[in-house]
C-alpha positions in Angstrom: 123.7 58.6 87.6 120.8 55.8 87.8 123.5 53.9 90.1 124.1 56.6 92.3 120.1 57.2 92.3 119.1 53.6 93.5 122.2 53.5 95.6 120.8 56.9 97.6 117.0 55.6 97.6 118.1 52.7 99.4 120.0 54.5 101.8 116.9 56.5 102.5 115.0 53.4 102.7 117.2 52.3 105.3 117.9 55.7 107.3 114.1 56.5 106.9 112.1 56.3 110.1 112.8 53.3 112.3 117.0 52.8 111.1 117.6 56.7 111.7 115.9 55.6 115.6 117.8 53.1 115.6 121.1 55.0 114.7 120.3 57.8 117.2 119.2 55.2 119.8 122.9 53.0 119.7 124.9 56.7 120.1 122.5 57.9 122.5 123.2 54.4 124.9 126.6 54.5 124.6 126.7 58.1 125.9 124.1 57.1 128.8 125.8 54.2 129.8 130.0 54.5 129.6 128.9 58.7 130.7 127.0 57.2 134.0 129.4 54.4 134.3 132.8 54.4 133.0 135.1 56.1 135.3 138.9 56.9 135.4 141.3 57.5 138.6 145.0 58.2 139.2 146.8 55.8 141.4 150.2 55.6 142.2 150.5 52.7 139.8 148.8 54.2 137.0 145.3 54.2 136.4 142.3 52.9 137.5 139.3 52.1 135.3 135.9 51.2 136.6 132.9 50.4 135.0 130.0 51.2 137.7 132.6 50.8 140.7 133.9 47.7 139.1 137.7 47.5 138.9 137.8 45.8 135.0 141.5 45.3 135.0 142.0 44.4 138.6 142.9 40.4 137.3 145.1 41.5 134.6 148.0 39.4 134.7 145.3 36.6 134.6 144.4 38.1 131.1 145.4 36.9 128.0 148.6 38.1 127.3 147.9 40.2 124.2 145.2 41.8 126.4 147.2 42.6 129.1 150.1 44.1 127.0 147.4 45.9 125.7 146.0 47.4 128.2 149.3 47.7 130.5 149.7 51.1 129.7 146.4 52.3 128.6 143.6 50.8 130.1 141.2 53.0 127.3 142.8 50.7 124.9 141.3 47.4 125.9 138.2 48.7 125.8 138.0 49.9 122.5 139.9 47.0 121.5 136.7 44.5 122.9 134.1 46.3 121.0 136.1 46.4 117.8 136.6 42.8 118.3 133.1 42.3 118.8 131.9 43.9 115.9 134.6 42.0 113.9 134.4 38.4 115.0 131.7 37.6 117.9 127.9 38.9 117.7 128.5 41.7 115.2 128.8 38.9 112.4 125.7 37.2 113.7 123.8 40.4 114.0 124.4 41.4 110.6 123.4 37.9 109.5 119.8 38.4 111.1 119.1 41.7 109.3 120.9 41.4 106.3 119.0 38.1 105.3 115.6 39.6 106.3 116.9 42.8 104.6 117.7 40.6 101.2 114.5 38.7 101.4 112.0 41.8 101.3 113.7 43.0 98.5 113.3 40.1 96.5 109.5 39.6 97.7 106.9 39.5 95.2 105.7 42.7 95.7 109.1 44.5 96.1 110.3 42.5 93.3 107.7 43.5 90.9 108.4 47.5 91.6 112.4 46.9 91.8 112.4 45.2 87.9 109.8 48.0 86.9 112.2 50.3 87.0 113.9 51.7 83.5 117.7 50.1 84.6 119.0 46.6 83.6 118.2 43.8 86.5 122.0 43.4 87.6 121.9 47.2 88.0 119.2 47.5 90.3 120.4 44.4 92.2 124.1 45.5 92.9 122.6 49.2 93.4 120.4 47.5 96.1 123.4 45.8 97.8 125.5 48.5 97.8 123.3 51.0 99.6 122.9 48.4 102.5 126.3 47.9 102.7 126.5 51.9 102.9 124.0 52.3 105.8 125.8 49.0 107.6 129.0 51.4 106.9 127.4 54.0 108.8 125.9 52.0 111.9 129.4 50.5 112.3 131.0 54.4 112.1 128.3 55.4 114.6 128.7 52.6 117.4 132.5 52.6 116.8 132.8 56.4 116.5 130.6 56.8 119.7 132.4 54.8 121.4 135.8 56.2 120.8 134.8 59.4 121.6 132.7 58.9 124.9 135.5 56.9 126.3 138.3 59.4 124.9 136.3 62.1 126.5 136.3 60.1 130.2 140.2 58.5 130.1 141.8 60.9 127.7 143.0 58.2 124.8 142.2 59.4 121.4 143.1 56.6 119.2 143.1 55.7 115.7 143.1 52.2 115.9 139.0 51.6 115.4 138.6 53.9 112.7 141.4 51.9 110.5 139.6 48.2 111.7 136.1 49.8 109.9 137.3 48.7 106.6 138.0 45.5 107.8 134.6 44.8 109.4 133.2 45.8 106.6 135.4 43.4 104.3 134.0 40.8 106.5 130.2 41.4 106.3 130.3 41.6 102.9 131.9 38.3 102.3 129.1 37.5 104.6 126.3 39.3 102.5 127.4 37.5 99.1 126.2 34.1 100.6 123.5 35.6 101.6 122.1 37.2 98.2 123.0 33.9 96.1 121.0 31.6 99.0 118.4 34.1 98.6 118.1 34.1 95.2 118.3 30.7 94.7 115.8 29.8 97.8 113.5 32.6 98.9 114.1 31.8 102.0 115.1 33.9 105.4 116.0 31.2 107.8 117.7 29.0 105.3 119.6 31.8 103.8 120.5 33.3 107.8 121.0 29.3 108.7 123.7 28.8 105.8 125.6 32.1 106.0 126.0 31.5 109.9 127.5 28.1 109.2 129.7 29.3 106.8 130.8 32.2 109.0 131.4 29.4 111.6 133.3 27.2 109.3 135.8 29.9 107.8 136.4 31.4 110.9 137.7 27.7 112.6 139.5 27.2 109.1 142.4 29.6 109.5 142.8 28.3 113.2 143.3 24.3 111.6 146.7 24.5 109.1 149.5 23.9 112.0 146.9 21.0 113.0 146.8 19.7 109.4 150.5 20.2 108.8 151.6 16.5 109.2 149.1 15.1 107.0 149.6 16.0 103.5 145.8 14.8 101.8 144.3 16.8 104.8 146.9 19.6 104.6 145.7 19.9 100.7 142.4 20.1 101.5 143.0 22.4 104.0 145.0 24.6 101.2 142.6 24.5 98.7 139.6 25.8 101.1 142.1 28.0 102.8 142.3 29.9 99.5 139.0 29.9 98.1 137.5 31.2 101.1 137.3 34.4 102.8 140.1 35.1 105.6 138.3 35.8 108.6 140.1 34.5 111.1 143.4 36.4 109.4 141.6 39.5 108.4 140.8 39.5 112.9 144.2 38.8 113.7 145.5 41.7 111.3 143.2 43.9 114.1 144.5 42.5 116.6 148.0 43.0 115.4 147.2 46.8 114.5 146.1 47.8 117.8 149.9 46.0 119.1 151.3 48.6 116.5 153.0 45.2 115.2 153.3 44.2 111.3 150.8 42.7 109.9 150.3 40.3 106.6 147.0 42.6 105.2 146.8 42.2 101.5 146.7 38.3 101.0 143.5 38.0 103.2 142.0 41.3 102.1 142.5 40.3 98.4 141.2 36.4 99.3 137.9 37.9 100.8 137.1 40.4 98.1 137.8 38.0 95.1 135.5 35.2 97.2 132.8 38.1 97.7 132.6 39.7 94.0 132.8 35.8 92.7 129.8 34.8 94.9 128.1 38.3 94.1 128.5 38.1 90.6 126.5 34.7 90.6 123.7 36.1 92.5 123.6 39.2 90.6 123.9 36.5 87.0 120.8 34.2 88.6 118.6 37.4 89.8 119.2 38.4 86.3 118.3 35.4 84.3 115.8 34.3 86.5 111.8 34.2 85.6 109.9 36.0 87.7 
């Protein structure tokens, strides 16, 4: 019950004043702006989709060719598809760098710190209480930017689909591997830019890592290397491409890179959570 306590206070912490704005203020946009500007018409092709009376698929067979087989029969799709994509693996990452390292340093401030080991709970409780009720209200600004999304746009072109509500887990998989580096840097350090500075080189560097194993094939000390890092660290760059694959309706290789990730975060989490704990303060 204490866990569930701390877990809600932070929550409310987070949804309290500026973050609930903030919520209201991302759903709110993306009904302003796709309402006013996204627009759908029948052609004798198909369908047209424009985006304040610009055609956004008129180059499509100069698209990438997952893209276009995406978005050859529903246009809707593609869209979606971008944003998803974006939360997953271009500035949704980097954003949730920014606030969860500033996030993770004011909790551990003097002053914070003080009232968080005042409580009547063990230190590792409070700590892991802590991270899981921001990773609860980063759960529900994902839901709410995804979630408007889908339903603005499946209110103007007609496509209801499932495919961004499945990728949620996923995103989420990702930021927390993301978050572990984070709360050990900050442990150790105290420091915002160092921790945000790390964590976004290590987003970087696992991200290009699943790309480099056909390059590393034909050299067996670099292909080792490659192996060894390949399976100590998070999946990114797989756990992106099962997304992609998802909204292609294809098969995808899921529990490899989801179980890589979560071992990698609750390792890294559990040293954080061991230094916070033995740490003088």
């Amino acid at each position: 019950m204490k866990t569930l306590a701390m877990i809600k206070y932070t929550l409310y912490q987070h949804l309290h004043g500026i973050g609930f704005f903030i919520l209201l203020m991302i759903f709110g946009l993306i009904f302003v702006v796709f309402g006013i500007g996204l627009s759908v018409e029948k052609t004798l092709t198909g369908e047209k989709v424009t985006f304040f009376g610009q055609d956004m698929f008129r180059n499509m067979e100069n698209m990438d060719p997952l893209m276009a087989e995406m978005g050859s029969e529903q246009p809707a799709i593609i869209i979606q598809f971008s944003f998803v994509m974006a939360a997953t693996a271009l500035w949704g990452p980097l954003f949730f760098i920014l606030i969860a390292s500033r996030v993770v340093e004011s909790m551990l401030t003097q002053g914070n710190r003080y009232l968080l080991l005042s409580k009547p709970m063990h230190r590792w409780h409070i700590f892991l209480s802590r991270i899981a009720g921001f990773m609860l209200f980063s759960a529900i600004v994902v839901l709410t930017f995804l979630g408007a999304l889908w339903l603005i746009i499946g209110i103007k072109t007609g496509c209801f689909i499932y495919q961004p509500f499945i990728a949620i887990p996923v995103i989420l998989l990702i930021y927390l591997s993301l978050l572990s580096i984070i709360t050990l840097v900050t442990v150790v350090i105290e420091n915002f830019f160092v921790a945000a500075g790390i964590t976004v080189a290590f987003y970087f560097i696992t991200t290009v890592l699943g790309q480099l194993g056909d390059l590393f094939a034909e050299n067996s000390s670099l292909y080792f290397g490659w192996s060894v890092l390949h399976t100590v660290l998070p999946r990114i760059a797989e756990l992106s491409n099962a997304v992609t694959r998802l909204y292609l309706n294809r098969q995808s290789e899921w529990l490899t890179p989801v179980f890589a990730t979560l071992l990698f975060s609750g390792v890294v989490l559990a040293a954080a959570t061991f230094l916070f704990s033995r740490k003088e303060y």
